[in-house]
N, C-alpha and C positions, 0 to 999 in steps of 0.2 A: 549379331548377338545383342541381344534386348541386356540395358544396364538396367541391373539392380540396385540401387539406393542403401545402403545401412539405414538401421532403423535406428532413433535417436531416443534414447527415452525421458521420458516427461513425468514429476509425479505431481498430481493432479489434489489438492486439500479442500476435500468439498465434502460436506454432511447430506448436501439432499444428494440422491439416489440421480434423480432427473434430472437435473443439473450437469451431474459428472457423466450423465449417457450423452447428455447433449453435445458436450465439452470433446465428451472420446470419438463422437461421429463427427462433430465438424473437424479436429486432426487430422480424422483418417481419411481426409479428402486431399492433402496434401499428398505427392509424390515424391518430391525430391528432396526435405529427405522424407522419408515414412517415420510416422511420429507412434511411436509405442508410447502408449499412457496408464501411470500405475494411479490406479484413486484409494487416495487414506481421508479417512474421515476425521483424526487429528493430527497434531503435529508430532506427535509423541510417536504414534505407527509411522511415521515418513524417516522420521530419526532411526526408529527401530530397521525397518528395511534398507537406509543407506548403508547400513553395517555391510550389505552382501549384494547390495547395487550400487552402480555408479548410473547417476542422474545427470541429463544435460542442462535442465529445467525446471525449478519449483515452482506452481502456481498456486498463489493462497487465493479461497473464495469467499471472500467475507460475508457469513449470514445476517451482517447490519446491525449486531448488538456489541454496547459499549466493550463488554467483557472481549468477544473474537478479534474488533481492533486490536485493541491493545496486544494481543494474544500475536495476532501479526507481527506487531511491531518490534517483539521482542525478539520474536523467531528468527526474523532475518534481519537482526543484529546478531542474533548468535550465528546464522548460516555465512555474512559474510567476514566473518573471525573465521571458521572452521575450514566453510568450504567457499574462498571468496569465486571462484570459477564456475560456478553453476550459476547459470539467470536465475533473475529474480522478478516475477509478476506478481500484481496484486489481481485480484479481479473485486469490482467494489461497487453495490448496488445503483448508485447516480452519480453525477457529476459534485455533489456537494460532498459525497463518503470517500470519493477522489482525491476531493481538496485536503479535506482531515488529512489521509492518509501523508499526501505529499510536503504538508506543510509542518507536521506533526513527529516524521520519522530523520532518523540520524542516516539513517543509508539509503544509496541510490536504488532505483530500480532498471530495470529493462521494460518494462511495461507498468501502468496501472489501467487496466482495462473499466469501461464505462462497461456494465453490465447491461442498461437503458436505451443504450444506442441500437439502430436496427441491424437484423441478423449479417447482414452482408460488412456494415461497417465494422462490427467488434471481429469478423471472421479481417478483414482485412488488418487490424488492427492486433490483433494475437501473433498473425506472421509474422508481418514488421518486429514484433517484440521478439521474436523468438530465431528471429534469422538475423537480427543487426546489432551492432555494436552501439551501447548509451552512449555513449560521451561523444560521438561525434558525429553522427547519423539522423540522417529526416527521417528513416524509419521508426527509430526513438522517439521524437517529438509526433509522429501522426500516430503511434501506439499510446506516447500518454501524453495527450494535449493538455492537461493540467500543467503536468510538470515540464513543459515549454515556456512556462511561463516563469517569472522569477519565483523566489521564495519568499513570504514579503512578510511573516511574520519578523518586526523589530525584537531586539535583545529586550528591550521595554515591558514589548506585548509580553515576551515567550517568561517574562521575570512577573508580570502581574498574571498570567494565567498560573502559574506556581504555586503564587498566596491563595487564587482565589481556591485552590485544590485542599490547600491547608488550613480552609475554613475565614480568612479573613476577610472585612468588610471595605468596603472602595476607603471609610476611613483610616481606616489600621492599613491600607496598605499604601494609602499615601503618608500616614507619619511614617513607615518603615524607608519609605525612598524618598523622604523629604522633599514631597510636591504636594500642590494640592489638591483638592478633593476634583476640580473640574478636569486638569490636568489627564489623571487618571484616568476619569470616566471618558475620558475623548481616547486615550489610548484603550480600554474596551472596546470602546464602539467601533472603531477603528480594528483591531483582533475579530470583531463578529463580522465584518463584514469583508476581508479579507479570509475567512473559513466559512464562510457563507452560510452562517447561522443564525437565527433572527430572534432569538429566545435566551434567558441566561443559563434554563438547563441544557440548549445546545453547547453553550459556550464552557460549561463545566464538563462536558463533557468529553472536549476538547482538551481540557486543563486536565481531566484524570486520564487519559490518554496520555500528553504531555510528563508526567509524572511517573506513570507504570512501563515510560519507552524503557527499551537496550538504553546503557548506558554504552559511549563513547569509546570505538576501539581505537 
């Protein structure tokens, strides 16, 4: 007698159309377990449908603007307060939207998927995230090779990308933390090249991310 598999469900936060087809066919290639995928286009409808499903799996699809970061970041702060037992993936346009994300959020993940990577790697790379346990598993770390890595923004960086959110200049925010002016500008430089940003409006961009996260459950 042929074993059937339970089907596990997955709800899938994607706005493009193609995307989420793509998403739902490379799943259904899995067998053991068969991956049911619900796709919401925000998080508001995912919210609305867990009232009357149970999810084993959220994946957020980052469309790459400042606003849907942040928009993540909050979400699964609130998802791991409510429902800390459902995984949590990112899927995030490069390796650099990777870093934000990992460097930037209060909560763990199970995945942050490199979108850029080829078809074979992100499909090996989803599994891993979605069949292993974070905290103690190589399938975690080959699923989000960012976050293998330490977390290296300083209390320093993550206290001057703050000010810089709150309009202050490298002066005002070395009188605020009684350093000086060079001081500072090394811990800058040192935040942009740890979130692999090369410009100050990447790095502000960072900082109002920084700023609009979940706060701390």
């Amino acid at each position: 007698m042929e074993f059937i598999a339970s089907e596990v469900k997955i709800a899938l936060i994607e706005s493009c159309v193609m995307s989420a087809a793509g998403v739902n066919v490379l799943l259904q290639q899995n067998r053991r377990p068969r991956y049911q995928v619900f796709t919401f286009t925000t998080p508001a409808e995912f919210l609305a449908a867990q009232e009357a499903e149970s999810f084993s799996a959220v994946i957020f699809s980052l469309p790459g603007t400042r606003e849907h970061r942040r928009e993540c970041l909050t979400f699964f702060g609130e998802m791991v307060k409510n429902h800390p037992k459902v995984k949590r993936l990112v899927m995030a346009n490069n390796e650099a939207e990777a870093r934000l994300i990992n460097q930037l959020s209060l909560t763990s993940f199970h995945g942050v998927l490199d979108k850029s990577v080829p078809l074979n790697s992100f499909a090996e790379n989803i599994f891993a995230a979605l069949g292993e346990n974070p905290k103690n598993s190589e399938g975690a770390n080959k699923a989000n090779p960012v976050k293998a890595a330490p977390r290296l923004l300083s209390p320093t960086e993550r206290t001057i990308l703050r000010y810089l959110t709150d309009g202050y200049s490298i002066s005002q925010i070395a009188s605020q933390l009684e350093r000086n002016i060079k001081t500072i500008r090394a811990h800058k430089f040192n935040a942009m090249l740890k979130l692999g940003v090369n410009t100050d409006a990447g790095l502000l961009n960072a900082a109002d991310m920084l700023l609009h996260r979940a706060t701390p459950f």
